[in-house]
C-alpha positions as CSV (number, residue, x, y, z in Angstrom):
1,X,-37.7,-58.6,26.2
2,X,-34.9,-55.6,26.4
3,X,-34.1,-54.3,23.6
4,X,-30.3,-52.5,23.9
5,X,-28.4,-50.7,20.5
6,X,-25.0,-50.4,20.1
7,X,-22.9,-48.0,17.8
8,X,-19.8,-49.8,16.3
9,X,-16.7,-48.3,14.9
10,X,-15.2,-50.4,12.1
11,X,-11.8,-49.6,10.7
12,X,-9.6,-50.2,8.3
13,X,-7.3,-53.6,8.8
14,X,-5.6,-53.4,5.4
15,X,-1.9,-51.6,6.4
16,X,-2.2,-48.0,4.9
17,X,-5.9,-47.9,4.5
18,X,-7.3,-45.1,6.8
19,X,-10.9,-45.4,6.7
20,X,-13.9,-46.6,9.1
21,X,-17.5,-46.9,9.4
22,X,-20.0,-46.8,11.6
23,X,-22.5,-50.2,12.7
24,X,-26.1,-49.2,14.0
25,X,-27.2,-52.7,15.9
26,X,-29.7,-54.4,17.8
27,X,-29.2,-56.2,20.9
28,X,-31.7,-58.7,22.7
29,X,-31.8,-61.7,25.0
30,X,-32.3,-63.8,21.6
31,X,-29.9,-62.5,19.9
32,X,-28.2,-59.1,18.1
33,X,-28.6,-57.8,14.2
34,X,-27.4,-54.8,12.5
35,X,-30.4,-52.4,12.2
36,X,-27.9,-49.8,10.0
37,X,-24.8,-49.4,8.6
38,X,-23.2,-45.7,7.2
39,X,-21.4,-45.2,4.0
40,X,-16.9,-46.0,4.6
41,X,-15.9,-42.6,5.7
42,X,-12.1,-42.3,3.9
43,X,-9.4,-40.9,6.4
44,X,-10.8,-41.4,9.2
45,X,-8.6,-42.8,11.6
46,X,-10.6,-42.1,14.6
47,X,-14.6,-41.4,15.0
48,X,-15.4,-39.6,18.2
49,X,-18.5,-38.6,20.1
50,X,-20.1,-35.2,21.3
51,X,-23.5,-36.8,21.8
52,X,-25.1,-40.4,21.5
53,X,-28.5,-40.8,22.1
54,X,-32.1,-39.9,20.7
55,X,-31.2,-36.4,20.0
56,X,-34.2,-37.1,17.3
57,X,-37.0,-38.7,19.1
58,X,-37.5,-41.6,17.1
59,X,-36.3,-44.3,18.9
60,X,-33.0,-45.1,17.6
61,X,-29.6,-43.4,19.1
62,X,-28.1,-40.9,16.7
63,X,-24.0,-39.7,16.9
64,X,-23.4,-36.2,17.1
65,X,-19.6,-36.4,16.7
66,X,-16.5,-36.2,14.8
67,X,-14.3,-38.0,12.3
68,X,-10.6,-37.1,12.8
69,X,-7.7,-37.8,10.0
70,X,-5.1,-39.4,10.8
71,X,-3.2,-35.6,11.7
72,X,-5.9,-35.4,14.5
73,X,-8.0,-32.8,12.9
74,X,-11.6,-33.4,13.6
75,X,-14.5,-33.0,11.2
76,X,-17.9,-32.9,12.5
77,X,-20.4,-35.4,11.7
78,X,-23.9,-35.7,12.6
79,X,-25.4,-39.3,11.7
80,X,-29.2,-40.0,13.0
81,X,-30.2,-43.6,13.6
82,X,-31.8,-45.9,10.6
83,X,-32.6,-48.6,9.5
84,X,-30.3,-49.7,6.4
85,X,-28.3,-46.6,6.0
86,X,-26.6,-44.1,8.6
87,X,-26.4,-40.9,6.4
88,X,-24.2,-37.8,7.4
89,X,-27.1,-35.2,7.8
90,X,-24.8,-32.3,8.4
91,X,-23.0,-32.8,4.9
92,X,-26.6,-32.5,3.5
93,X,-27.4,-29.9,5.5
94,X,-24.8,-27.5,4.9
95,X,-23.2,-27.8,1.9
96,X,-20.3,-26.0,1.2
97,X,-19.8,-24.9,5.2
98,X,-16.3,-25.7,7.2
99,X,-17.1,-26.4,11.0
100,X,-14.1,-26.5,13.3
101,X,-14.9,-29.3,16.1
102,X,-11.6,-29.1,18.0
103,X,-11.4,-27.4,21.4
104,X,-12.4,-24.6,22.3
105,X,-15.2,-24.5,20.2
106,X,-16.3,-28.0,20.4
107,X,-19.9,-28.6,19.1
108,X,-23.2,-29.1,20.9
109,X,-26.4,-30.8,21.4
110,X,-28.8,-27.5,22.3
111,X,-31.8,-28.9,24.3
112,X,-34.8,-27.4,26.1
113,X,-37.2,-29.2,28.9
114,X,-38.5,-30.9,25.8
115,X,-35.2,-32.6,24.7
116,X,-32.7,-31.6,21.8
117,X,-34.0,-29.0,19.2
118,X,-30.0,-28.3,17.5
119,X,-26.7,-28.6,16.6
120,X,-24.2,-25.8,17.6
121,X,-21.0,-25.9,15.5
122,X,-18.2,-22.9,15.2
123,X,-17.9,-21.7,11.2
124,X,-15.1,-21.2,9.6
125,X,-14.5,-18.5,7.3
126,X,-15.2,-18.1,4.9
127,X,-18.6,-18.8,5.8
128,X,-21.2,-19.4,2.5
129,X,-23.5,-17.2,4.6
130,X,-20.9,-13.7,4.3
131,X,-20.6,-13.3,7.8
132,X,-17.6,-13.7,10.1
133,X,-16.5,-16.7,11.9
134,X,-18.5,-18.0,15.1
135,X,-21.3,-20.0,16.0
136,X,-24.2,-21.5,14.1
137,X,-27.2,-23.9,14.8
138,X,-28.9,-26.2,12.8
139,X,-32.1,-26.9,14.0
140,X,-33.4,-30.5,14.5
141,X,-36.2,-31.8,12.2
142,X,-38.4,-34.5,12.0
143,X,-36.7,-37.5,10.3
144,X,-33.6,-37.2,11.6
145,X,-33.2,-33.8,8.7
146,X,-31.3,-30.7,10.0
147,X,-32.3,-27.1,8.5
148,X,-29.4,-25.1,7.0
149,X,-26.8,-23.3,9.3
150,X,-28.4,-20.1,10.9
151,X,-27.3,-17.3,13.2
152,X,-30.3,-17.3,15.4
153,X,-29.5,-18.6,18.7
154,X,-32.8,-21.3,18.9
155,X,-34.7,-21.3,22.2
156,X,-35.8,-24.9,22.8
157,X,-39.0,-25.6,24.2
């Protein structure tokens, strides 16, 4: 049997609502289901996509991308694949932090031979570290978790 998953974006149909939500499901030849379903995400009129796929090696495609307002300014999001709820692990992660995801410094899957081991994103100041503006990784951990923001440059296996 092949098994396929599909990532959904949802929005808003009610005139003036801006809001949207993401749809983890499961495809086969008998039939399709939702494996997961995230929290509404309010003003989002557009969810976007740096990375889909296992970045987390469980099995289950995860989206390392953005949610932009309805102005076009993009916050990052990073939700791993679940079953029952799609949680924004980056919002856990880094409490506090403001990560710009628009061009030029547009975030990043880090990987090795070995697959994905981070997140880059660009901080904003003022960064809840101290120090100035620029990058910061987030290291991948089992679960689907990501450590707090760090200014070591990871070297994936």
């Amino acid at each position: 049997m092949e098994m396929t998953f599909v990532l959904v974006d949802v929005q808003s149909s009610i005139e003036g609502v801006v809001q949207a939500r993401l749809d983890l499901w499961l495809v086969t030849d008998s039939g399709e289901a939702v494996v997961g379903r995230s929290d509404v995400m309010p003003s989002a009129a557009e969810i976007g996509a740096f990375t889909v796929g296992d970045l987390t090696d469980d099995g289950l495609p995860d989206l390392f991308g953005y949610v932009a307002d309805s102005a076009g300014v993009r916050y990052p999001v990073f939700l791993p694949g679940a079953r029952g709820g799609l949680i924004d692990e980056l919002a856990a992660a880094a409490p506090g932090w403001r990560f710009d995801a628009q061009e030029p410094n547009e975030p990043a899957a880090v990987a090795g031979m070995a697959g994905p081991c981070a997140l880059q994103l660009w901080a904003e100041e003022p960064a809840p570290d101290g120090r100035p503006a620029g990058w910061r990784w987030l290291l991948l951990l089992r679960g689907g978790r990501l450590a707090p923001p760090t200014t070591e440059e990871p070297v994936c296996p």
